[in-house]
C-alpha positions in Angstrom: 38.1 83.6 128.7 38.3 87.2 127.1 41.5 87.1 128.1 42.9 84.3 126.9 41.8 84.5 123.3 44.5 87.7 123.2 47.2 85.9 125.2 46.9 83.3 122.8 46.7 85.8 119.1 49.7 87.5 121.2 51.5 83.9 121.8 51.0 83.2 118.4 52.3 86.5 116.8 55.3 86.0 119.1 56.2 82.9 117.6 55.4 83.8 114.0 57.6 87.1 114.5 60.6 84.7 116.3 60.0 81.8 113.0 60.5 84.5 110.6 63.0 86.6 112.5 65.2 83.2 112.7 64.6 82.8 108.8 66.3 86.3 108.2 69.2 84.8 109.4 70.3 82.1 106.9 73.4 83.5 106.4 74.7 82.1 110.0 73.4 79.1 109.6 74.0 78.4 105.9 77.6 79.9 107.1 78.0 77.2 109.4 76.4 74.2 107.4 78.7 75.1 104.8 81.8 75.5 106.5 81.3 71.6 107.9 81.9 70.7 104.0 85.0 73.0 103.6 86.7 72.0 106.8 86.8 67.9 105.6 88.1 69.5 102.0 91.2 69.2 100.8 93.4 72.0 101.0 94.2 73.8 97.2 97.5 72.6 95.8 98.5 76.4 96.4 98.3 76.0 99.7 102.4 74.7 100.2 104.6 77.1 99.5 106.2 77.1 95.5 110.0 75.4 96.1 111.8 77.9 93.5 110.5 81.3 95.7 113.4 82.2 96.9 114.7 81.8 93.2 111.5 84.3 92.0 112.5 86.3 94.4 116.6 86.1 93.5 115.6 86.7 89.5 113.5 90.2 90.6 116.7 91.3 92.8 119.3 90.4 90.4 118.0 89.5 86.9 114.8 91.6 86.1 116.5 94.9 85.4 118.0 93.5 82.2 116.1 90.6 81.4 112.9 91.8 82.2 109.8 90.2 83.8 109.0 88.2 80.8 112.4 86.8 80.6 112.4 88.7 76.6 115.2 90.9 77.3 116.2 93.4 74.7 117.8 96.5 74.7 119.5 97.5 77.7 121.7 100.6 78.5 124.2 100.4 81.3 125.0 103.8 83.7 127.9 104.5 81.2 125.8 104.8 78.5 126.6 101.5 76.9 123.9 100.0 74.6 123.7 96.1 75.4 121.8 93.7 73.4 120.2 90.9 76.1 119.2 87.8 75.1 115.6 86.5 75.6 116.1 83.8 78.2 112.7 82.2 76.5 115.2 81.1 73.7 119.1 81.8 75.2 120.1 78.4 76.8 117.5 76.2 76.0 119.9 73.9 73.9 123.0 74.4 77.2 123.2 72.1 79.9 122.0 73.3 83.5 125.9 73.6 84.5 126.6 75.9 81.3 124.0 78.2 82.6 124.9 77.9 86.1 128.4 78.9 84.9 126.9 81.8 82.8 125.1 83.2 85.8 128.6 82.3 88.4 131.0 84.5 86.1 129.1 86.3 83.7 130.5 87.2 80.1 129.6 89.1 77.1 128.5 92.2 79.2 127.1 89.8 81.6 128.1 90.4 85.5 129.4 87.9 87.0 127.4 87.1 90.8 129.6 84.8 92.1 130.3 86.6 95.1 126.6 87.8 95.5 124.8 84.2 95.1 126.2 80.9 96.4 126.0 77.7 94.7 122.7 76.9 95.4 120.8 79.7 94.8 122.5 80.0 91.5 121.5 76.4 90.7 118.0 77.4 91.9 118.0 79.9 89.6 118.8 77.7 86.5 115.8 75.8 87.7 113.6 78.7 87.7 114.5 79.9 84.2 114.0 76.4 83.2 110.7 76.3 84.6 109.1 79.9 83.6 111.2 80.8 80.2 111.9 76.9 79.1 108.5 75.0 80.1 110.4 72.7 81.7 109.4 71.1 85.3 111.5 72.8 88.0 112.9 69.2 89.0 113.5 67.9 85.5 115.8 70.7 84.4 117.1 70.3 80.5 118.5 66.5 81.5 121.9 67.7 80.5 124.0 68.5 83.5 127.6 68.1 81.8 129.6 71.4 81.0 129.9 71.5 77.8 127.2 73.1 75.6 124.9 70.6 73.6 124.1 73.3 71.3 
């Protein structure tokens, strides 16, 4: 009987030290309960991949140097030392048709390159949808509405 009344204070400490142990530990099991919940979520609209990307990734290779990240353009000197004045594509264009800017960007112009022969048709009518979207507020899809030639200006 003196023996069991230690097994039993032992037993008991045991268990206490394994309850609390076990209660140090929420992180696992609150990591667990919570992930149930997140796996049944619905993904973030961020999750699919932005459908102009490519066109990003076309205006930092080929358009950022002179028009700048912020499409504001500005002042811009050329290798020879020329002083160029580029237009802010926030305000340049909004009034033109998609095809007029397309055209812009395929053979270039007052001091413009042309990049016809670095960007196909696609990518350059990507790239009218991008600057509609970032510098015009319009929705990538919608474009200006305008797709004829001449300028609506």
């Amino acid at each position: 009987m003196k023996l069991l009344k230690p097994v039993l204070v032992a037993f008991a400490l045991v268990s206490f030290i394994a309850a609390c142990d076990s209660g140090t530990t929420p992180t696992n099991q609150t990591a667990n309960t919570n992930a149930r919940p997140a796996a049944t979520a619905t993904p973030a609209p961020t999750a699919t991949p932005d459908a102009l990307a490519s066109a990003a990734a076309d205006y930092s290779q080929f358009c950022i140097r002179c028009h700048k990240a912020d499409g504001t353009g500005g002042p811009f000197e050329l290798e020879d030392g020329a002083k160029l004045k580029v237009p802010s594509l926030r305000e340049h264009g909004k009034k033109d048709s998609d095809d007029h800017l397309a055209k812009q960007i395929r053979e270039g112009g007052d001091g413009m390159p042309a990049f016809e022969k670095r960007l196909d048709d696609a990518r350059i009518n990507n790239l009218v949808r991008y600057i509609r979207r970032e510098f015009h507020g319009q929705t990538a899809s919608g474009g200006s509405g305008n797709t004829s030639s001449t300028p609506t200006r």
